[in-house]
py3Dmol code that shows the C-alpha trace and the ligand (Angstrom):
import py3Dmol

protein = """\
ATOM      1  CA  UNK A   1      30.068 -12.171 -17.828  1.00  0.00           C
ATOM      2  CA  UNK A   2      31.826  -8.787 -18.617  1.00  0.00           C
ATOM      3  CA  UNK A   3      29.700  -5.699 -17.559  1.00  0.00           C
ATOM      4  CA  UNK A   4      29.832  -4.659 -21.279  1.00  0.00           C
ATOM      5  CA  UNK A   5      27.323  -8.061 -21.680  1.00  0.00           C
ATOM      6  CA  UNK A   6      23.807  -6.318 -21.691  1.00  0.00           C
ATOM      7  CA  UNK A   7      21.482  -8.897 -20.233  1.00  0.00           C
ATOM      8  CA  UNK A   8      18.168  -8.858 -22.914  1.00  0.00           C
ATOM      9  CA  UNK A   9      15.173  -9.176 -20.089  1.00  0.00           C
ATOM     10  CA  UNK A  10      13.299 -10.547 -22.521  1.00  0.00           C
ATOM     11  CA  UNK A  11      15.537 -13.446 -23.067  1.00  0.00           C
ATOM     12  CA  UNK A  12      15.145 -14.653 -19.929  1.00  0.00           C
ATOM     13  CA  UNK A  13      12.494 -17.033 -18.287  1.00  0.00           C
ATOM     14  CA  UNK A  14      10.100 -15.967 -15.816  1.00  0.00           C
ATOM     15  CA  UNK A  15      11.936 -17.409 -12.825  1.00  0.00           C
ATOM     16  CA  UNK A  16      15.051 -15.558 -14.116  1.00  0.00           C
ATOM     17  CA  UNK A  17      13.414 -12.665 -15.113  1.00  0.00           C
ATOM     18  CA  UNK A  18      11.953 -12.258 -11.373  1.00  0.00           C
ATOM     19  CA  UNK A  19      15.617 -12.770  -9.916  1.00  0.00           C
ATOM     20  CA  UNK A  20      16.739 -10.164 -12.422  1.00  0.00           C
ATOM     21  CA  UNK A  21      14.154  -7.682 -11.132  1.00  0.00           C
ATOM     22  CA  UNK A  22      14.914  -7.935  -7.909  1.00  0.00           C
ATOM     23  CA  UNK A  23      18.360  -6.963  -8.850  1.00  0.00           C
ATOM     24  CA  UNK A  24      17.472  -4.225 -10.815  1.00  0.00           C
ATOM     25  CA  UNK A  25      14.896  -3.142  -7.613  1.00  0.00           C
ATOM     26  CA  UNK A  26      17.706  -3.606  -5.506  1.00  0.00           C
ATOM     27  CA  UNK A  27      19.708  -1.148  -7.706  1.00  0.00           C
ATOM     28  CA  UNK A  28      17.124   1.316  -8.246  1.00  0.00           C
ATOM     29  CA  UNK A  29      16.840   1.003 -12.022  1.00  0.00           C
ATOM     30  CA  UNK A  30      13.292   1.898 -13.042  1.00  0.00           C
ATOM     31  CA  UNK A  31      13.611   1.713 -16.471  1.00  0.00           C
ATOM     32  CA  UNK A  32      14.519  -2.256 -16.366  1.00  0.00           C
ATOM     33  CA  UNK A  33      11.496  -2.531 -13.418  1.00  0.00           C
ATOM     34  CA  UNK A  34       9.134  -1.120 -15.828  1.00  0.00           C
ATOM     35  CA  UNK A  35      10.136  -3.326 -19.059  1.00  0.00           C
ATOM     36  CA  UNK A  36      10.318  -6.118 -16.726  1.00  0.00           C
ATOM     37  CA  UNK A  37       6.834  -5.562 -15.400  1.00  0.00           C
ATOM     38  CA  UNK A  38       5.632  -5.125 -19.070  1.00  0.00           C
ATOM     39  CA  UNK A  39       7.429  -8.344 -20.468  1.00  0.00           C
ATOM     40  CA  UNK A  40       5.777 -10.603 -17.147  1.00  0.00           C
ATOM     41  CA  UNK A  41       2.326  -8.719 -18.209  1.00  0.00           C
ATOM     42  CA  UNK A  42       2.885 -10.110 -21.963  1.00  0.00           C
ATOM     43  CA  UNK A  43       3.049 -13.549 -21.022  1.00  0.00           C
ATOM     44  CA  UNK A  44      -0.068 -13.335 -19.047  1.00  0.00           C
ATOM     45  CA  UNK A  45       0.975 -12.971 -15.767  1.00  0.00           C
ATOM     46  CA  UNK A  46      -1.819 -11.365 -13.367  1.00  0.00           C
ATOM     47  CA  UNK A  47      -1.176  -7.756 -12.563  1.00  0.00           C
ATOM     48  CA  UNK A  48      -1.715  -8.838  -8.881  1.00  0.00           C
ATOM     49  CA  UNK A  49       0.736 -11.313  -8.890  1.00  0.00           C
ATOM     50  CA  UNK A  50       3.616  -9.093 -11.114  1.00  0.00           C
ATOM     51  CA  UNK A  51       3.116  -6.494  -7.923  1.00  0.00           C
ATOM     52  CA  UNK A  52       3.061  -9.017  -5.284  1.00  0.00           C
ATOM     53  CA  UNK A  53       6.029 -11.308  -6.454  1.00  0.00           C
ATOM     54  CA  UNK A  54       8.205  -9.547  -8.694  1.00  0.00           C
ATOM     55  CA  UNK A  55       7.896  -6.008  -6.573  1.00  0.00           C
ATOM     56  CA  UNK A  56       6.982  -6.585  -3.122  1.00  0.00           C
ATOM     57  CA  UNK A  57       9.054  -9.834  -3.329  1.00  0.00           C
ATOM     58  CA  UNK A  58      12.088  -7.173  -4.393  1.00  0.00           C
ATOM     59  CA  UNK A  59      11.095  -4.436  -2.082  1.00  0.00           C
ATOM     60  CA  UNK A  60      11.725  -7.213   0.956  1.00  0.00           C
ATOM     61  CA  UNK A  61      15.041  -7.917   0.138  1.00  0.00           C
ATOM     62  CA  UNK A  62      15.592  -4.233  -0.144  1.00  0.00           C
ATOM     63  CA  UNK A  63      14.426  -3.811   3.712  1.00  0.00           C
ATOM     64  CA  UNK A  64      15.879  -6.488   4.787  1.00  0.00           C
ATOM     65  CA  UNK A  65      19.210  -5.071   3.869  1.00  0.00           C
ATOM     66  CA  UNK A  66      18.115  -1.638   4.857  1.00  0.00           C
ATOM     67  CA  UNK A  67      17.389  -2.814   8.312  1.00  0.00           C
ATOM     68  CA  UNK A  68      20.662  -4.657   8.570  1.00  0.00           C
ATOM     69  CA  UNK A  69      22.827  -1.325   7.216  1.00  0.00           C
ATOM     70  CA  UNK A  70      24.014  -2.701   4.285  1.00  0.00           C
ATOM     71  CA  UNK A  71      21.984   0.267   2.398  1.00  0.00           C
ATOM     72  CA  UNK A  72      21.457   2.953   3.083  1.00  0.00           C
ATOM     73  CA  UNK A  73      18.287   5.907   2.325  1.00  0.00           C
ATOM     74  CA  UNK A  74      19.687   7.094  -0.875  1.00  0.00           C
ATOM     75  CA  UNK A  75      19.712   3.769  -2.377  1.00  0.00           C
ATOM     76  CA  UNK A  76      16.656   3.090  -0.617  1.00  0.00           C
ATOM     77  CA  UNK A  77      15.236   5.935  -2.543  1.00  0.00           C
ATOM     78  CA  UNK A  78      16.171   4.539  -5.792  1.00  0.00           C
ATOM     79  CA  UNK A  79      14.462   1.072  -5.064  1.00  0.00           C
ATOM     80  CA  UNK A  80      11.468   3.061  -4.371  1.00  0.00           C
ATOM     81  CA  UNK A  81      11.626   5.287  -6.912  1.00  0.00           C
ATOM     82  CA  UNK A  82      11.533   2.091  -9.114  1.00  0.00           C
ATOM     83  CA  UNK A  83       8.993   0.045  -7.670  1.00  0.00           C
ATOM     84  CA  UNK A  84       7.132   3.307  -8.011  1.00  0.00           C
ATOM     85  CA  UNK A  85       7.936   2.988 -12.282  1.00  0.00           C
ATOM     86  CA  UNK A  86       6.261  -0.436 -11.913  1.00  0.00           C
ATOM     87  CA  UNK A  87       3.495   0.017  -9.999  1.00  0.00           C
ATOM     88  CA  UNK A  88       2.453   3.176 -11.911  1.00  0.00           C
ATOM     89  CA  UNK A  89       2.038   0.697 -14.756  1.00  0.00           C
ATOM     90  CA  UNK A  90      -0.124  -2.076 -12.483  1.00  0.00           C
ATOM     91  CA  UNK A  91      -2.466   0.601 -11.334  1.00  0.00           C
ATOM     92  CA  UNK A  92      -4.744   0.719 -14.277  1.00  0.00           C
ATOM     93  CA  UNK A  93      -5.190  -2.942 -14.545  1.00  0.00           C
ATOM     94  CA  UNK A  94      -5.872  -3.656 -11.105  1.00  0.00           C
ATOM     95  CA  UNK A  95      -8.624  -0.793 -11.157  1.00  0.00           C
ATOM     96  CA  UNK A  96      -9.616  -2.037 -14.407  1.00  0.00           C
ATOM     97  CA  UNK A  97     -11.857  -4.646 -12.447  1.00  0.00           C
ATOM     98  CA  UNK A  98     -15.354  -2.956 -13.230  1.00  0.00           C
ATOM     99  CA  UNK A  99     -16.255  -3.681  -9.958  1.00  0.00           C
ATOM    100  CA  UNK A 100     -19.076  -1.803  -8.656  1.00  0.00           C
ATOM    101  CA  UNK A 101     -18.393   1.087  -6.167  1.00  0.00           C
ATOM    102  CA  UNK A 102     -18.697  -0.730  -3.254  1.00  0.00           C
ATOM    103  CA  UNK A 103     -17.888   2.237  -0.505  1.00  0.00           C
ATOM    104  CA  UNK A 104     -15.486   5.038  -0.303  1.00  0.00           C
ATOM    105  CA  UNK A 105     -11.897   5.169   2.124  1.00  0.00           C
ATOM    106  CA  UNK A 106      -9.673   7.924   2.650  1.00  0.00           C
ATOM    107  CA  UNK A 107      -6.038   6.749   3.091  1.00  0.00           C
ATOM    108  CA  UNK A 108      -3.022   8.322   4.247  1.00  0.00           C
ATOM    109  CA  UNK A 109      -0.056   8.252   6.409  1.00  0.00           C
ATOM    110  CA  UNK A 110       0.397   9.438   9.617  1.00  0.00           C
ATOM    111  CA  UNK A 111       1.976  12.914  10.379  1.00  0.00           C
ATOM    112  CA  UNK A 112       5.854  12.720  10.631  1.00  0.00           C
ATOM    113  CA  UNK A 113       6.220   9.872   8.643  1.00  0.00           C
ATOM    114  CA  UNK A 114       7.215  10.328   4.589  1.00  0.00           C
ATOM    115  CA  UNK A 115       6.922   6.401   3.813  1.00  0.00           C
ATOM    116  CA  UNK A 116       4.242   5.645   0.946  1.00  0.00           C
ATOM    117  CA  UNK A 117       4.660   2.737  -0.532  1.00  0.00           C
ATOM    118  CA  UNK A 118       2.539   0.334   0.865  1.00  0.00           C
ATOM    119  CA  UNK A 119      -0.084   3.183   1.295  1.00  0.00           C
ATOM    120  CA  UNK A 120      -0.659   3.325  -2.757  1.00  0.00           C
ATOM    121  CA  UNK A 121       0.044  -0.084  -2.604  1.00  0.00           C
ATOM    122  CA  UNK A 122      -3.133  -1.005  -0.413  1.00  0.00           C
ATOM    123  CA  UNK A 123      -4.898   2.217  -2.726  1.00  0.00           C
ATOM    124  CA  UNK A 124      -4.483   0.575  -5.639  1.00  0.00           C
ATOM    125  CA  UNK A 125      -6.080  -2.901  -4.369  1.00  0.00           C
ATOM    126  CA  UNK A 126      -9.027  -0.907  -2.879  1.00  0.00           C
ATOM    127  CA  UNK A 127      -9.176   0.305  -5.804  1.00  0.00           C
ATOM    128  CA  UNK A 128      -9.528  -2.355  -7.829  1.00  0.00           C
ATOM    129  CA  UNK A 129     -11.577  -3.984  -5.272  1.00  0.00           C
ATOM    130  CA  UNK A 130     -14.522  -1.798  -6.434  1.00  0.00           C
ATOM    131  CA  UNK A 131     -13.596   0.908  -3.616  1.00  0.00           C
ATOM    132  CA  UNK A 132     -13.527   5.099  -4.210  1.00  0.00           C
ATOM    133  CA  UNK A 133     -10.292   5.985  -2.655  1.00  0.00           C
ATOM    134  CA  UNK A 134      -9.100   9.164  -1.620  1.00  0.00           C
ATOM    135  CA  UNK A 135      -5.448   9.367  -1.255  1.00  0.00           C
ATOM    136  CA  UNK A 136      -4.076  12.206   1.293  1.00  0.00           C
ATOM    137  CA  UNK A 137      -0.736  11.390   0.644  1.00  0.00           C
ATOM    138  CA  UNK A 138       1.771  11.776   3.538  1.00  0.00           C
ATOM    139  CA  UNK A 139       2.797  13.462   7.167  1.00  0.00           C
ATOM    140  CA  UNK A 140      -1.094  13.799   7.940  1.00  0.00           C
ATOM    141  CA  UNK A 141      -1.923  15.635  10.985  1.00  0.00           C
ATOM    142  CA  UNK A 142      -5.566  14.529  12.591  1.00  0.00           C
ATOM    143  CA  UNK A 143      -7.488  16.981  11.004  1.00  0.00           C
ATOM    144  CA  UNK A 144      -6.444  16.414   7.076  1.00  0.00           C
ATOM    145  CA  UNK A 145      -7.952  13.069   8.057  1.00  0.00           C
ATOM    146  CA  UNK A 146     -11.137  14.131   9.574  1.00  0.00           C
ATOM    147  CA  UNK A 147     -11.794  16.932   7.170  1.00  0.00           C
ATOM    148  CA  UNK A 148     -10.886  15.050   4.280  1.00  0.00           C
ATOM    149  CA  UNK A 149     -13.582  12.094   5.367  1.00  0.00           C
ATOM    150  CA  UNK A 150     -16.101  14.570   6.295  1.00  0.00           C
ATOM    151  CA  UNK A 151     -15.857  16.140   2.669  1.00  0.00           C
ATOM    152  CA  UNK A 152     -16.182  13.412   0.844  1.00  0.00           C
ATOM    153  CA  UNK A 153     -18.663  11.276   2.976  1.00  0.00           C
ATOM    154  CA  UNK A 154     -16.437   8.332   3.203  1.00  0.00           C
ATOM    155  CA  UNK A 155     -17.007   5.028   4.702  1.00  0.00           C
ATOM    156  CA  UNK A 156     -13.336   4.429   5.850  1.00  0.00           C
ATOM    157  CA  UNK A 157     -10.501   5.927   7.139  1.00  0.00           C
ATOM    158  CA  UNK A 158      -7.364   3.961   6.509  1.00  0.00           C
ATOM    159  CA  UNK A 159      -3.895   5.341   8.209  1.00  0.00           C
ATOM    160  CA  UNK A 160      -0.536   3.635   7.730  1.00  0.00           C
ATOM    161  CA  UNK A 161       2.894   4.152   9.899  1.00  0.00           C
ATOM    162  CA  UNK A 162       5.875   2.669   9.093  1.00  0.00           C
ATOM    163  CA  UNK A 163       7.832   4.157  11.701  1.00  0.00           C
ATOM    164  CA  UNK A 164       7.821   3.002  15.667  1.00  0.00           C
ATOM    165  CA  UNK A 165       7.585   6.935  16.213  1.00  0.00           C
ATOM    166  CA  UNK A 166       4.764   7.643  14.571  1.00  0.00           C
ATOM    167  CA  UNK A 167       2.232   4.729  14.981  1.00  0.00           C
ATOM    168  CA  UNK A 168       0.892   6.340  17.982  1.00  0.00           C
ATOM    169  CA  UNK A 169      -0.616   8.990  16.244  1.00  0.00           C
ATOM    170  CA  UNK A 170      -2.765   6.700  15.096  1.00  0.00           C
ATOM    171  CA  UNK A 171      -4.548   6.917  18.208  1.00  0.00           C
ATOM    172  CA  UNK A 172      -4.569  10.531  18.446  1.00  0.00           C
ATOM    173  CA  UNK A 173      -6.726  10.468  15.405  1.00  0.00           C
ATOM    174  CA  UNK A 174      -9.076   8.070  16.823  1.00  0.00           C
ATOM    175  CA  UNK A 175      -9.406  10.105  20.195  1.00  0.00           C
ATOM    176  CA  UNK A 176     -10.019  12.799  18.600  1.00  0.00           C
ATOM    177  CA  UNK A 177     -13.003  10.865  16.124  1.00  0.00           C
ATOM    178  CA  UNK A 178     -14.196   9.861  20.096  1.00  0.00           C
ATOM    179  CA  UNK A 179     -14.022  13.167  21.548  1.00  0.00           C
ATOM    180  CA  UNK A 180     -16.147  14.969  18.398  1.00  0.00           C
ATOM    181  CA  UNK A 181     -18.306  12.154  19.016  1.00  0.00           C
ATOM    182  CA  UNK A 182     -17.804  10.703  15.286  1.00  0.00           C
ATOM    183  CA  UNK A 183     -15.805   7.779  16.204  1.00  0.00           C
ATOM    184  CA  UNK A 184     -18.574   5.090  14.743  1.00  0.00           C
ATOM    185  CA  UNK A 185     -19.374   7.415  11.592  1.00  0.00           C
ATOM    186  CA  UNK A 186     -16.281   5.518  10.256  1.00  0.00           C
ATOM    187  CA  UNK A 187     -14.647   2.362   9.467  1.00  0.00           C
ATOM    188  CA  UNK A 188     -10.840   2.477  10.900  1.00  0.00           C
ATOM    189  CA  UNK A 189      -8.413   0.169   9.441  1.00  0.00           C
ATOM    190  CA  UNK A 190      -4.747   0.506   9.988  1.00  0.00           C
ATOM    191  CA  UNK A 191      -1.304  -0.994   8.788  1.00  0.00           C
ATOM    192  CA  UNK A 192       1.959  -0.598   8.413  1.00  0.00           C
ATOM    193  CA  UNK A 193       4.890  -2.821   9.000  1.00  0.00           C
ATOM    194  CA  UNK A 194       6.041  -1.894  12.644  1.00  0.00           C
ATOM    195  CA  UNK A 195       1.892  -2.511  13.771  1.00  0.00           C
ATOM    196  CA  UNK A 196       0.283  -5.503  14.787  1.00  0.00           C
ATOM    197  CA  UNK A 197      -3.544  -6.637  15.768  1.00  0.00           C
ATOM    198  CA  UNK A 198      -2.973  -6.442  19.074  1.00  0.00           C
ATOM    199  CA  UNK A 199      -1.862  -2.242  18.872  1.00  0.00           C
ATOM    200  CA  UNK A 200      -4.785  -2.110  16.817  1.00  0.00           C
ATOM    201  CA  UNK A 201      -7.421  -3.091  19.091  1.00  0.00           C
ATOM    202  CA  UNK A 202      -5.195  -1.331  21.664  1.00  0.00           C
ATOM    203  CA  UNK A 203      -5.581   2.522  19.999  1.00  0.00           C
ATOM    204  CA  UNK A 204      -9.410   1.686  19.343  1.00  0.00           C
ATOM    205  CA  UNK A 205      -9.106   1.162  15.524  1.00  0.00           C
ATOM    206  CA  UNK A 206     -11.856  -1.619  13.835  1.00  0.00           C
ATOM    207  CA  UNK A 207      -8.801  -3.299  12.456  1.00  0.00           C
ATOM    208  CA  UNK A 208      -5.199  -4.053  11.755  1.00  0.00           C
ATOM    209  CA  UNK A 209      -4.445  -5.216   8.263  1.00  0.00           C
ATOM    210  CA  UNK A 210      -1.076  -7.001   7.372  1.00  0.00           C
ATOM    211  CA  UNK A 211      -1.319  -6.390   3.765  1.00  0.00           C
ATOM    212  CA  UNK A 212      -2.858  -4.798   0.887  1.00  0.00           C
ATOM    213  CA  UNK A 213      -5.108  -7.979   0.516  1.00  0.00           C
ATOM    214  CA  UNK A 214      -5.992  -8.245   3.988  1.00  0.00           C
ATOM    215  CA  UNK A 215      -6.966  -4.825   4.083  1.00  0.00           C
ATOM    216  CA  UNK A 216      -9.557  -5.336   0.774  1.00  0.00           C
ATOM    217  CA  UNK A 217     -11.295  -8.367   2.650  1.00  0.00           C
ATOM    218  CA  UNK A 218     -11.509  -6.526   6.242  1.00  0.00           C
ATOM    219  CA  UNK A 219     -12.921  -3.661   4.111  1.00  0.00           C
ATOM    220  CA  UNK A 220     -15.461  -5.473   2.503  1.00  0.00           C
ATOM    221  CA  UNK A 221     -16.371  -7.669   6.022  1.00  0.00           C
ATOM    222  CA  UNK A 222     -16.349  -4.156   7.770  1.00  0.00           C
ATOM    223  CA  UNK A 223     -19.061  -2.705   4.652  1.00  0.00           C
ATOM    224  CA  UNK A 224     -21.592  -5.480   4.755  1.00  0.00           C
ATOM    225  CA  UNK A 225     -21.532  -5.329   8.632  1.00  0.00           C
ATOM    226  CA  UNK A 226     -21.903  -2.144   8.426  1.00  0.00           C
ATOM    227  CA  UNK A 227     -25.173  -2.174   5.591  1.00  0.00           C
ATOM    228  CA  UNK A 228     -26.841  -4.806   8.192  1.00  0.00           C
ATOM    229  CA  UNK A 229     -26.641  -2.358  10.622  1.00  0.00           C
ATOM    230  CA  UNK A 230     -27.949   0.193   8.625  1.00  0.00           C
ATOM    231  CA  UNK A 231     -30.916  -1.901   7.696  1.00  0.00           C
ATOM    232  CA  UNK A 232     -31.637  -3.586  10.995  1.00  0.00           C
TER     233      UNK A 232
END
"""
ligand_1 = """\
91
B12
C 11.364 2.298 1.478
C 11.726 2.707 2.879
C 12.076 4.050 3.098
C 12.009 5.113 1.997
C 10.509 5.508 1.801
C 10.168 5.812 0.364
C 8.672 5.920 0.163
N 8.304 6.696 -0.829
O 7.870 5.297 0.850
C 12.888 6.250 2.605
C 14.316 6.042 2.128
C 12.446 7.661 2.289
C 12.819 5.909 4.091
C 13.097 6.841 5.086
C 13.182 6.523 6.430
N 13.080 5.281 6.963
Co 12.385 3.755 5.996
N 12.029 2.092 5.197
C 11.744 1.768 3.959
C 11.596 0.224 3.882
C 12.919 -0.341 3.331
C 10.488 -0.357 3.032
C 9.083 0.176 3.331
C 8.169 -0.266 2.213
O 7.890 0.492 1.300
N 7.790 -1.567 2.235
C 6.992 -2.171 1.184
C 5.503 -1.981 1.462
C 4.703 -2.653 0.342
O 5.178 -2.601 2.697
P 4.426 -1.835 3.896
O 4.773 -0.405 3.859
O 4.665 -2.589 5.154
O 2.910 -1.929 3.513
C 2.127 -3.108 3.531
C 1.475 -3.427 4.882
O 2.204 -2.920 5.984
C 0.078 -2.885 4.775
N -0.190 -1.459 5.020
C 0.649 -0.400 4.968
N -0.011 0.748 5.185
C -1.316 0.443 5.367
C -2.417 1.248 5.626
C -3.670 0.661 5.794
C -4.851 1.522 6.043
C -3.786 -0.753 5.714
C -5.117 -1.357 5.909
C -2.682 -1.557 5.448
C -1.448 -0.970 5.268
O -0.227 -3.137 3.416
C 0.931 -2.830 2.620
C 0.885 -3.606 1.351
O 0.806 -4.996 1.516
C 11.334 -0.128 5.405
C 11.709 -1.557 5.804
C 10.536 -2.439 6.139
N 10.852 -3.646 6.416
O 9.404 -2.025 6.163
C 12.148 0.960 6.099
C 11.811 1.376 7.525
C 10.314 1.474 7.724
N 12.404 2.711 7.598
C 12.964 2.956 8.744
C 13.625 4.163 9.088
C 14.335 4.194 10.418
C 13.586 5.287 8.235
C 14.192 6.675 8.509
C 14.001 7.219 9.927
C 15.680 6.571 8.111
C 16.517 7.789 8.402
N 17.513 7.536 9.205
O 16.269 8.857 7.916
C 13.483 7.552 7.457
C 12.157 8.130 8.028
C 11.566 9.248 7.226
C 10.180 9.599 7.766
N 10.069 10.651 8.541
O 9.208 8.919 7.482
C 12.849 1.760 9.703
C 11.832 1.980 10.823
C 12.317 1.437 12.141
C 11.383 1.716 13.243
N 11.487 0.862 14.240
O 10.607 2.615 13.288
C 12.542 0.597 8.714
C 11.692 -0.535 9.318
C 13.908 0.036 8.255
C 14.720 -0.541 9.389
N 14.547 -1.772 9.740
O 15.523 0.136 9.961
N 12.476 4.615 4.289
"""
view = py3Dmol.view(width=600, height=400)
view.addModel(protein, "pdb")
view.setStyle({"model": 0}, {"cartoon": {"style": "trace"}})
view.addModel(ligand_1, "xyz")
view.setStyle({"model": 1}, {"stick": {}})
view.zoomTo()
view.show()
C-alpha cells in the first residue's frame, strides 16, 4: 500500500481494528485512538474491555520498546498523549455504573515521579466501581497526601510509582501516617509497575495491587473489613 492509501478504521474488523490502534498508539496519533475507541464502542464493545485491550494492550508494546531503546520519551509522550484522547472518552461510561458510593480514596503519585497513566487509569475503575475519588495528580510530597485525606475524610489512600527511585517514598508516607499516629485511620493500597506484594507488605502498606482491577476488588475487601470492624 502507498502512504497516500488512507486506511478507513471503520472498514476494518475488530481484530484489525485493534492491531491498527496499536499502531496508531504506537505513533502517538490521538485523533485515530479516539475514532477507534468510538467505532469499538458502536459495535458494543464494553468500555472496560476497549481500555483494557485496545489501550493498555497498545500502551505495552509501547514500554516494551521504551524499555528496550527503540523509543524514546518524546514519542513516548505522544503514545500517552493518545491513550490519554481515548481514555478521556471511556471515563464517563465506566463511572456511568450508578453504583452506590461505596467509600472515598485519594490517589496520587509519589513525589519525583511525573508518570500518570495508570494512576487515572485505576481512578477511573474506582470510579466506576461506586468509589469517590480524589485525584492529587503527580510529584506528591507526604503531606499533599495526608492533608488531602484529612480534608476530605477519605477511606483510602492510594499512591503509585513507576520509577525504582521513587517507590520508596511510599514508605515515607506511611511512617509518617505511623509517627502522627494515623496509620490505621486509612486504607493503603499501592501500585505501580516497578512494585510488587512483597515491597508492599515490606513499607507497611495494606496492599499491593497489580492492576486497575485488582486494586477495585482489594478496595472493596479492604471496605467491608473495615465496616465489620466498625460494627464489632
Ligand atoms: C509512559 C511512560 C513515560 C511517560 C509518562 C507519561 C504519563 N503522563 O504518565 C514519560 C515519557 C513522561 C516518561 C518519563 C520517564 N520515564 Co517512563 N515510562 C512510561 C512507560 C512506557 C509506560 C507507563 C504506563 O503508563 N503504563 C501503562 C499503565 C496503565 O500501567 P501502570 O502505570 O503500571 O499502572 C497499572 C498498575 O501498575 C497499577 N497501578 C499503577 N498505579 C497504581 C496506584 C494504585 C494506588 C494502585 C492500587 C494500582 C496502581 O494499575 C495500573 C492500571 O492497571 C513505562 C514502561 C512500563 N513498562 O511501565 C516507562 C518507565 C516507567 N519509565 C521509565 C523511565 C526511566 C522514565 C524516565 C526517567 C526517562 C528519562 N530518561 O527521562 C522519565 C521519568 C520522569 C519522572 N520523573 O517521572 C522506566 C523506569 C525504570 C525504573 N527502573 O525505574 C520505565 C519502566 C521504562 C523502562 N523500562 O526503562 N515515561
Amino acid at each position: 500500500m502507498s502512504d497516500d492509501d488512507e486506511i478507513i478504521l471503520a472498514d476494518l474488523d475488530d481484530e484489525e481494528l485493534v492491531a491498527q490502534m496499536f499502531d496508531d498508539l504506537y505513533d502517538g496519533l490521538k485523533e485515530e485512538i479516539e475514532e477507534g475507541v468510538n467505532i469499538l464502542l458502536e459495535r458494543g464493545w464494553e468500555p472496560y474491555d476497549v481500555l483494557t485491550k485496545a489501550l493498555v494492550g497498545g500502551m505495552t508494546i509501547v514500554g516494551n520498546d521504551f524499555r528496550d531503546g527503540i523509543l524514546f520519551v518524546p514519542e513516548v509522550l505522544l503514545a500517552a498523549g493518545a491513550m490519554k484522547g481515548g481514555m478521556a472518552i471511556l471515563k464517563p461510561l465506566l463511572a456511568e455504573t450508578g453504583a452506590p458510593r461505596v467509600g472515598k480514596m485519594v490517589i496520587g503519585t509519589v513525589k519525583g515521579d511525573i508518570h500518570d497513566i495508570g494512576k487515572n487509569l485505576v481512578g477511573m475503575m474506582m470510579e466506576g466501581a461506586g468509589f469517590e475519588v480524589v485525584d492529587i495528580g503527580i510529584n506528591n510530597a507526604v503531606d499533599n497526601y495526608l492533608d488531602t485525606a484529612k480534608a476530605e475524610d477519605a477511606d483510602i489512600i492510594g499512591m503509585s510509582a513507576l520509577l525504582t527511585t521513587t517507590m520508596p517514598y511510599m514508605k515515607v508516607v506511611i511512617d509518617t501516617m505511623v509517627a502522627q499516629g494515623i496509620r490505621d485511620d486509612y486504607i493503603v493500597l499501592v501500585g505501580g509497575a516497578p512494585l510488587n506484594e512483597e515491597f508492599g507488605k515490606a513499607i507497611g502498606a495494606d496492599a499491593y495491587c497489580r492492576d486497575a482491577a485488582v486494586a477495585v476488588e482489594t478496595a472493596k475487601t479492604w471496605m467491608a473489613r473495615k465496616h465489620n470492624q466498625m460494627s464489632a
